[in-house]
N, C-alpha and C positions, 0 to 999 in steps of 0.2 A: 454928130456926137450927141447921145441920147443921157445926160447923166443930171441927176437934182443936187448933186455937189458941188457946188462952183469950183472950190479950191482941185477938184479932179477934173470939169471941164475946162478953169485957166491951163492947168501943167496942161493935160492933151493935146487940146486946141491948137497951144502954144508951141507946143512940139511939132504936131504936122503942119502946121503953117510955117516956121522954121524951114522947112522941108520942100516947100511947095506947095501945099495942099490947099486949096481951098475948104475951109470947114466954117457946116452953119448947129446950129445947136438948141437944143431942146430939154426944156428940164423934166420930161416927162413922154411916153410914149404919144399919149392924146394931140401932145402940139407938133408929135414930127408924124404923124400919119397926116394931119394938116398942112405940115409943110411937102411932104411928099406928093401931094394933090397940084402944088403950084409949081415943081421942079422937078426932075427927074435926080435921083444920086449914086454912083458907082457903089460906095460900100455904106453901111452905119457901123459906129461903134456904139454900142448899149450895155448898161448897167442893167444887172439883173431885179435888182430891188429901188425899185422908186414908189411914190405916188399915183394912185388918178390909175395910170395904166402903166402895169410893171413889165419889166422883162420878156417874160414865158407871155401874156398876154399879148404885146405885142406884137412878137413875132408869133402868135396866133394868126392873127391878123392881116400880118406882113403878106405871111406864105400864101395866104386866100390871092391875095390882093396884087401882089409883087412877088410872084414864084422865083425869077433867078436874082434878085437884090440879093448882094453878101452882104452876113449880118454878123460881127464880132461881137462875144458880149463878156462885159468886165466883170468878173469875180473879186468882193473883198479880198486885202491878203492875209492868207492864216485860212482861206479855206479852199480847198483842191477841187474841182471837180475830174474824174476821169474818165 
């Protein structure tokens, strides 16, 4: 979980662990391409607008680096992408 929101990484987190999930987290793209260096992870959830390294950038990055990692990424609500 890729989000600089706390109060949106608590509910998530909280949700997929509920669930089963193990989830690690990152307020920022910078700190989870660093955590991705020491662990391997099935999926990310990412916020498109953060600090440092946002969204689009780092799934720039991602794709170079980790071509088949799924990557979900969280839109505010009140804007659609399609």
């Amino acid at each position: 979980m890729i989000d600089d929101e706390p109060s949106v990484v608590r509910a998530l987190t909280g949700l997929l662990r509920r669930d089963g999930y193990r989830v690690d987290t990152a307020g920022n793209g910078r700190y989870a391409l660093i955590q991705l260096q020491a662990r391997p992870y099935d999926v990310i959830v990412c916020d498109l607008h953060m600090p440092d390294l946002d969204g689009p950038a780092f799934y720039a990055i991602l794709t170079r680096q980790y071509p088949a990692l799924w990557v979900v990424y969280l839109q505010p609500a009140g804007n659609f992408v399609a």
